[in-house]
C-alpha positions as CSV (number, residue, x, y, z in Angstrom):
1,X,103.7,7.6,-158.5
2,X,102.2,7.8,-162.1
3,X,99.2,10.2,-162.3
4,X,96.0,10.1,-165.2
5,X,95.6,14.0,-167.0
6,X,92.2,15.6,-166.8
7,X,92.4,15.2,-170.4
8,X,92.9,11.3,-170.4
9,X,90.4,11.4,-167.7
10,X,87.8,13.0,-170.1
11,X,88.6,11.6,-172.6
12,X,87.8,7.8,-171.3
13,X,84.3,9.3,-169.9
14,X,83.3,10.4,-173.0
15,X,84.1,7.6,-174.8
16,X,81.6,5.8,-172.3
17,X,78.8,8.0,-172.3
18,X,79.1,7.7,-176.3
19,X,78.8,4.4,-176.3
20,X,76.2,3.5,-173.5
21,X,73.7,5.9,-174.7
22,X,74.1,4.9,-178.2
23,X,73.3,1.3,-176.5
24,X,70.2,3.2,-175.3
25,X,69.3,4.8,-179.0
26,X,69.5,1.7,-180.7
27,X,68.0,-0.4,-178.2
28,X,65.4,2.3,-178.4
29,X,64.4,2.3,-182.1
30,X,64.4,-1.3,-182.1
31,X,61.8,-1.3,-179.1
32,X,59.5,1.4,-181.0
33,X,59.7,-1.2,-184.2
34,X,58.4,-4.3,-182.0
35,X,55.9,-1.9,-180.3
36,X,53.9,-0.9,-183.2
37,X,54.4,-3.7,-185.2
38,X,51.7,-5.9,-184.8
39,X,53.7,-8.9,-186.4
40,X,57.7,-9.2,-187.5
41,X,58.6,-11.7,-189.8
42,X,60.4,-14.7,-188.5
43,X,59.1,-13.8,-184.7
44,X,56.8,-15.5,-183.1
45,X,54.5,-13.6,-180.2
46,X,56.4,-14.9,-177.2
47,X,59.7,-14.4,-178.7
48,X,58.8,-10.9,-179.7
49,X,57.8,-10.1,-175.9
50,X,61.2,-11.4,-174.8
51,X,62.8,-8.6,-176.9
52,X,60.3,-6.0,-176.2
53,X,61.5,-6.8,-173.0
54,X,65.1,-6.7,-173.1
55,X,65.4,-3.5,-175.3
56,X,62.9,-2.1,-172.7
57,X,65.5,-3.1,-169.9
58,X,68.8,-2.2,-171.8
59,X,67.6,0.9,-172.7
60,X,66.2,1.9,-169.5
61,X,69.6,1.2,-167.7
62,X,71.7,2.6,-170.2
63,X,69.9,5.9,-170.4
64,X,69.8,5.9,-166.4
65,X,74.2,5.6,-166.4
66,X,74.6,7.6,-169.4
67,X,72.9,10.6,-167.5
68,X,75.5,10.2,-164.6
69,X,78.3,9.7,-166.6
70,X,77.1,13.1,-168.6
71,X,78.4,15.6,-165.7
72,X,81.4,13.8,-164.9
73,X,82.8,13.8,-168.6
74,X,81.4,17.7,-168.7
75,X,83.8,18.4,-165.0
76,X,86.8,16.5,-166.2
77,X,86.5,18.3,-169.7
78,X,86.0,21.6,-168.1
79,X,89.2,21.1,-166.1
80,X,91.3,19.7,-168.8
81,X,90.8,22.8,-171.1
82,X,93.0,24.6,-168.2
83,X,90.7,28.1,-168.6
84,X,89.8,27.9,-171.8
85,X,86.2,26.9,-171.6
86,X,85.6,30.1,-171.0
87,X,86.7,31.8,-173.8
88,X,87.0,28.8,-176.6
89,X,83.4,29.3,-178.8
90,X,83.8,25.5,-179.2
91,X,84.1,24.5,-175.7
92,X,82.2,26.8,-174.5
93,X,79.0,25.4,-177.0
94,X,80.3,22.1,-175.8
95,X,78.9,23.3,-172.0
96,X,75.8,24.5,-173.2
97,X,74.9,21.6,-175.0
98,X,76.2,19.3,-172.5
99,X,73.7,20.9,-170.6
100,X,70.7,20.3,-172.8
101,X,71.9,16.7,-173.4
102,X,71.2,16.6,-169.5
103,X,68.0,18.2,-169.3
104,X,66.9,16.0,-172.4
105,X,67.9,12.3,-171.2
106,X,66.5,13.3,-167.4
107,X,63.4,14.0,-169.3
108,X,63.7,10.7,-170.9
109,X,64.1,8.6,-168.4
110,X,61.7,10.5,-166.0
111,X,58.8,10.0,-168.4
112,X,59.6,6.4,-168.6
113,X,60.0,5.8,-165.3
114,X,57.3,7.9,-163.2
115,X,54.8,6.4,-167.3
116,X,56.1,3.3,-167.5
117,X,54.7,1.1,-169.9
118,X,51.7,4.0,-170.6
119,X,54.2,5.5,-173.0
120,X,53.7,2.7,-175.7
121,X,50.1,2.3,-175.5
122,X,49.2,4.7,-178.4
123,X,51.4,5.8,-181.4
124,X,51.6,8.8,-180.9
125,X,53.2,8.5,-177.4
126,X,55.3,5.8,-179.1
127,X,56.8,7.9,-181.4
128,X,56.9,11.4,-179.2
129,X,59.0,9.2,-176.4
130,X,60.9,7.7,-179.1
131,X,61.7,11.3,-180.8
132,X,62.2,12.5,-177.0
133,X,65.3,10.0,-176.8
134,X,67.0,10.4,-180.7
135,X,66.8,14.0,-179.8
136,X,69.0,13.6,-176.5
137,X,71.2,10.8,-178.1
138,X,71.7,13.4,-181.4
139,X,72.8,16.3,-179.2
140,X,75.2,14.0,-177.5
141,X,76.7,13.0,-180.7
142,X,77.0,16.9,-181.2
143,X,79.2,17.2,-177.8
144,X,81.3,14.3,-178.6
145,X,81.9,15.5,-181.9
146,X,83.0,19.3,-180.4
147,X,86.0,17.2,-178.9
148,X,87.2,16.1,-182.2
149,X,86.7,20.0,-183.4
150,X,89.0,21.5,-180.8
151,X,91.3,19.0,-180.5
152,X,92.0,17.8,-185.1
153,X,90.3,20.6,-186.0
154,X,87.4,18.3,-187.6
155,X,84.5,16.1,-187.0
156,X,81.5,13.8,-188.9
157,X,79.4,16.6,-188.8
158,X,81.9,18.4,-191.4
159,X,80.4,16.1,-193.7
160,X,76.8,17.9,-194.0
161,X,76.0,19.8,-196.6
162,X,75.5,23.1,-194.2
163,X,77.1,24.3,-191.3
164,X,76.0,23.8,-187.3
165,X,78.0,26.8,-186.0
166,X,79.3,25.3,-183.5
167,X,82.5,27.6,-184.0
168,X,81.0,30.6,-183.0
169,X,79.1,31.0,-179.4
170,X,76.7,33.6,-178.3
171,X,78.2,34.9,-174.6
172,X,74.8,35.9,-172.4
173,X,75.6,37.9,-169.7
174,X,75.7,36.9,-166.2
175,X,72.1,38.2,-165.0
176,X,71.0,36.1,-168.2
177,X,72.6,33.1,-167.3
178,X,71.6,33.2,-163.4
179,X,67.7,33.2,-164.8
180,X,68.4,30.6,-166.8
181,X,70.1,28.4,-164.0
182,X,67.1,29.5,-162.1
183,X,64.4,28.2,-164.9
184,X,66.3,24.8,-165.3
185,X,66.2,23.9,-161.7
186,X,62.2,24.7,-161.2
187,X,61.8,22.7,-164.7
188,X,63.6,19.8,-163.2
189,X,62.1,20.3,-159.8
190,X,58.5,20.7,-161.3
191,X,59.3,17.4,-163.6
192,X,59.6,15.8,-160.6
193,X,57.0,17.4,-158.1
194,X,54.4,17.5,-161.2
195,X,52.7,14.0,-160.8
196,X,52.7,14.3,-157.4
197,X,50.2,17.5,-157.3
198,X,48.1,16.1,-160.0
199,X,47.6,12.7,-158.1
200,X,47.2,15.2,-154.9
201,X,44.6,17.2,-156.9
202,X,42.4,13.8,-158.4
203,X,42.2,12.6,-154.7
204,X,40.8,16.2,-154.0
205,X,38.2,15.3,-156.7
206,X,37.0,12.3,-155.8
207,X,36.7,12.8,-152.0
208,X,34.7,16.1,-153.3
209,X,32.6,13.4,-155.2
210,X,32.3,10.9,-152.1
211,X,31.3,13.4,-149.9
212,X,28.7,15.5,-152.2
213,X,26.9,12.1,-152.8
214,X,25.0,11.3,-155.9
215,X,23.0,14.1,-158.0
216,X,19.3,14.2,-157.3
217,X,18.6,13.5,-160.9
218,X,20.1,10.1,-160.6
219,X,17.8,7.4,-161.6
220,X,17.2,4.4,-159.1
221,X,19.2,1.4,-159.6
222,X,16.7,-0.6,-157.6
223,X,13.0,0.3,-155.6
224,X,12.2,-1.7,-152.1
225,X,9.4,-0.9,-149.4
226,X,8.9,2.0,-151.0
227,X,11.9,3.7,-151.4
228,X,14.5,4.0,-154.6
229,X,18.1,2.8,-154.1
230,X,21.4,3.6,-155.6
231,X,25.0,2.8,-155.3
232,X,27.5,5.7,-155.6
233,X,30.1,6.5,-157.0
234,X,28.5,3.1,-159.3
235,X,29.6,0.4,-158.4
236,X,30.7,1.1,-154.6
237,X,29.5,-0.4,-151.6
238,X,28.2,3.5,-150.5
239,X,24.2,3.3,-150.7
240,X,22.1,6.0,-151.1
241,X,18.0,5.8,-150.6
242,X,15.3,8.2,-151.2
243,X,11.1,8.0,-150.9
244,X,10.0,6.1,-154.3
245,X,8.8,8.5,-157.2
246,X,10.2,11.4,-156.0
247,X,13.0,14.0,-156.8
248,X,14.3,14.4,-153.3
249,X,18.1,14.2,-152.7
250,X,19.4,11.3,-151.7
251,X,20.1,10.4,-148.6
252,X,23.0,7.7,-147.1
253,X,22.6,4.6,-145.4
């Protein structure tokens, strides 16, 4: 029965997560071009909503798989190297960024999910969540590209007019590496858990408000029989009364 090699194996994931997130990248760029342009030549409003839309899809979903495809290119790579990702410089940078191309696309595509639209509405957002993706989709490019240094012996990034040193690696000891495991996985869980204590804490705030009622030195909204009245928070169906002309706190209905 004919088998697949590790190497073959790897070598097919890789060539997917290449291309889907570069589907992502470009699909990216081309989404921060519609959303601060105001007007594109040749496009009319509607037709420029359709593809805001569908680069806004494709690169959604195509970030989302090329984070799951990451670790299994990264296993089947580990094991086709038969030991030497341990003690190759090259394949041994190839782990560590492999690793940051992780932590940067799972930020991406938090942020966009948990944000949604929230992270086009200003430029600056535009162009931070925009910088947030190029700068996973470029470090990707950097771990494909190791494969072509190990294996030929050359890569694109030869053709830069300075070096990346990605033939030399800098071995941490194993105390250092545990804290760093350590730190990734409360960034990761904190990414996650973060939104969740901040909406916990603004519910804290408001039922603080609700309950302390409004400030004495509210002015009346309205004055009836004698006494001032006033909604609170504004605009709620929670009335508060008081004797007219005085400075007394306010009192519920």
């Amino acid at each position: 029965m004919a088998t697949v090699s590790a190497g073959t194996f790897h070598v097919i994931h890789t060539e997917l997560v290449v291309g889907i997130l570069s589907l992502a990248a470009i699909s990216l760029v081309l989404l921060c071009v519609l959303r601060l342009s105001p007007k594109i030549p040749f496009i009319n409003q509607d037709q420029q909503e359709r593809l805001v839309k569908a680069f806004d899809n494709t690169q959604m979903v195509s970030s989302a798989f090329g984070l799951i495809f990451i670790p299994i290119a990264m296993v089947s790579g580990i094991i086709a190297s038969e030991g030497e990702a341990t003690t190759d410089p090259i394949l041994l940078n190839k782990i560590i960024l492999s690793s940051i191309s992780i932590g940067a696309w799972l930020a991406f595509v938090v942020a966009r999910f948990r944000h949604g639209d929230s992270v086009w509405e200003t430029k600056g957002m535009a162009i931070a969540h925009t910088a947030n993706g190029l700068f996973a989709y470029f470090i990707t490019t950097l771990v494909a590209t190791l494969g072509g240094k190990y294996t030929r012996g050359e890569s694109l990034y030869d053709l830069l007019p300075f070096s990346l040193g990605i033939e030399e690696a800098i071995i941490a000891p194993s105390w250092l590496n545990i804290i760093l495991i350590l730190v990734g996985v409360i960034s990761v869980t904190m990414l996650f858990l973060l939104p969740k204590l901040l909406e916990s804490d603004d519910e804290v705030i408001l039922e603080t408000i609700l309950d302390s009622g409004p400030p004495a030195t509210l002015d009346a909204q309205r004055t009836s029989d004698g006494f001032e009245w006033v909604s609170w928070p504004e605009g709620s169906s929670e009335y508060y009364y008081r004797a007219e002309g005085t400075t007394d706190s306010w009192i519920k209905r």
